[in-house]
C-alpha positions in Angstrom: 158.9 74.4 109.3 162.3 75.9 109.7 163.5 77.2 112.6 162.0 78.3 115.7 157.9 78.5 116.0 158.0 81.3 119.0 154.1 81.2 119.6 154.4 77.3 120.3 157.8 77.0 122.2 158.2 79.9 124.0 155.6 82.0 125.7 155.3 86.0 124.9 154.8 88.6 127.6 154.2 92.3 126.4 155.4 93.3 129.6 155.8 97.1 128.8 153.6 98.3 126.1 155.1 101.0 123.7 154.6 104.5 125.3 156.5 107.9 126.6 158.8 106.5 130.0 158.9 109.9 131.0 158.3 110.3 134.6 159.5 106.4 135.0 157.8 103.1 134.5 157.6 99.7 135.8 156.3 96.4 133.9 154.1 93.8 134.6 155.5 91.3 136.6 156.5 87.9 135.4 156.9 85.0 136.9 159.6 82.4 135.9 158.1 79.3 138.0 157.1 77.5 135.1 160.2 78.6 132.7 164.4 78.2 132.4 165.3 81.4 131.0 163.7 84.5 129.8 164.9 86.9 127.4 163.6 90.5 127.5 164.1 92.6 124.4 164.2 96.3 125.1 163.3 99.1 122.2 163.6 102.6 122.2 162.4 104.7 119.8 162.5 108.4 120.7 164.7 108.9 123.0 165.5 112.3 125.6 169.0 113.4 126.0 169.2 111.5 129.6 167.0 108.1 128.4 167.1 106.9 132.2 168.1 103.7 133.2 167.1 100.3 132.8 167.4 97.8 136.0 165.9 93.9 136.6 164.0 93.6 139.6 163.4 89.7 141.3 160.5 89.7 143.1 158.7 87.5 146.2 155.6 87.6 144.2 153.2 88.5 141.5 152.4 91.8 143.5 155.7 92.9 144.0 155.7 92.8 147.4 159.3 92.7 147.8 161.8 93.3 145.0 165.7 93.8 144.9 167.9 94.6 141.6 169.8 91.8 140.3 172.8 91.6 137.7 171.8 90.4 134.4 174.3 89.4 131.1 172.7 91.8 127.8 173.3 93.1 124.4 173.1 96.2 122.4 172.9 97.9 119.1 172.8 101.5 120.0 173.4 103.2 116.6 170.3 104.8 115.2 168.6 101.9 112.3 171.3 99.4 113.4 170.7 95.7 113.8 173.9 94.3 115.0 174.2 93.2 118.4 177.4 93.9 120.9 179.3 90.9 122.1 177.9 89.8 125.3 178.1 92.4 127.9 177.0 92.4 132.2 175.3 94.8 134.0 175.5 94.6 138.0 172.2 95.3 140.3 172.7 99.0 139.0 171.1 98.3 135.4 172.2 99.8 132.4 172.3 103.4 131.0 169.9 103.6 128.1 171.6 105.4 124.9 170.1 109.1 123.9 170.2 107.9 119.9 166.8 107.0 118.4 166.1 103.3 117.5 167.9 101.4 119.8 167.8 97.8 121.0 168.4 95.7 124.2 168.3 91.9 124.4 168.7 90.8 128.1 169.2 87.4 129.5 168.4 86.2 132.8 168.3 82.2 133.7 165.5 81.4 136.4 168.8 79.6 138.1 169.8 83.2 139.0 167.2 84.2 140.8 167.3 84.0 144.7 165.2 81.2 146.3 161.9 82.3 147.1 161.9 85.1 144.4 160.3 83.6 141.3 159.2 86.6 139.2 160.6 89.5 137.1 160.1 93.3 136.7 161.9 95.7 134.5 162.5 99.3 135.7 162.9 102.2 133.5 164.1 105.4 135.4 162.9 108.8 134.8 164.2 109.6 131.7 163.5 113.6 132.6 161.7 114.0 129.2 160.4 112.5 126.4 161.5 108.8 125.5 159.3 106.4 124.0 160.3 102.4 124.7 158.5 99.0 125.3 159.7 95.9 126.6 158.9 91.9 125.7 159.4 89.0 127.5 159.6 85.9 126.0 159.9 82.6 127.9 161.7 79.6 127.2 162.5 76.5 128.3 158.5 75.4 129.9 158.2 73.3 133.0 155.0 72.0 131.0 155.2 72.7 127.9 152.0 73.0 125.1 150.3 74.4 121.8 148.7 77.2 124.5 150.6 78.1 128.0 149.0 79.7 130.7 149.5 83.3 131.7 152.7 84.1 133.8 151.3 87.6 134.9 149.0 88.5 137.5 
């Protein structure tokens, strides 16, 4: 095989299932204890004039128990049916503003060597969009402390 075998070298989280943001939502939390880097890749579908705001969250724990925004690099196609990707771009703690056009994409990048000592794990933020916007979020892991065919879980 060609290429890169994603189900074998990296380790998927579907850490916001596709549904309506409205009203806000937060993901699972991850943790990036066992990993190097994680890459989150944002789509939007249907989208409200105002489609919110997108922020990274590091967190003490699996629970959440304390979390504080953290600047992340990203990149963006934002033209309806587009597949091209912006040149690198970086957000601060105060996330990004999600585009109103339909079909839009968001590849973030966060190295676990960013993260603040005692905060292991990941959340994403989506702010109220104040109507109808329909988006989901994966994380996929790279770069596995222990590293096999099957990894374990890095949710609660």
């Amino acid at each position: 095989m060609k290429g890169i075998n994603l189900a074998e070298q990296c380790h998927i989280v579907n850490i916001l299932p596709p549904q309506d943001v409205d009203k806000g939502k937060t993901s699972d939390i991850f943790s990036m204890a066992n990993y190097a880097h994680a890459t989150i890749i944002v789509t939007c579908g249907s989208t409200h004039a105002d489609a919110g705001n997108i922020t990274i969250e590091e967190c003490d724990d699996l629970d959440g128990t304390n979390d504080t925004a953290i600047g992340f690099s990203y990149y963006k196609e934002e033209t309806a049916g587009g597949d091209t990707l912006s040149a690198k771009q970086t957000a601060t703690a105060a996330g990004i503003d999600v585009s109103a056009n339909d079909n839009t994409i968001y590849v973030i990048e966060i190295d676990a060597s960013q993260l603040s000592a005692g905060y292991p794990c990941l959340c994403l933020k989506w702010s109220d969009p104040g109507g109808a916007t329909f988006g989901s979020a994966v994380a996929i892991l790279s770069g596995a402390r222990y590293a096999g065919s099957e990894s374990a879980t890095a949710i609660a």
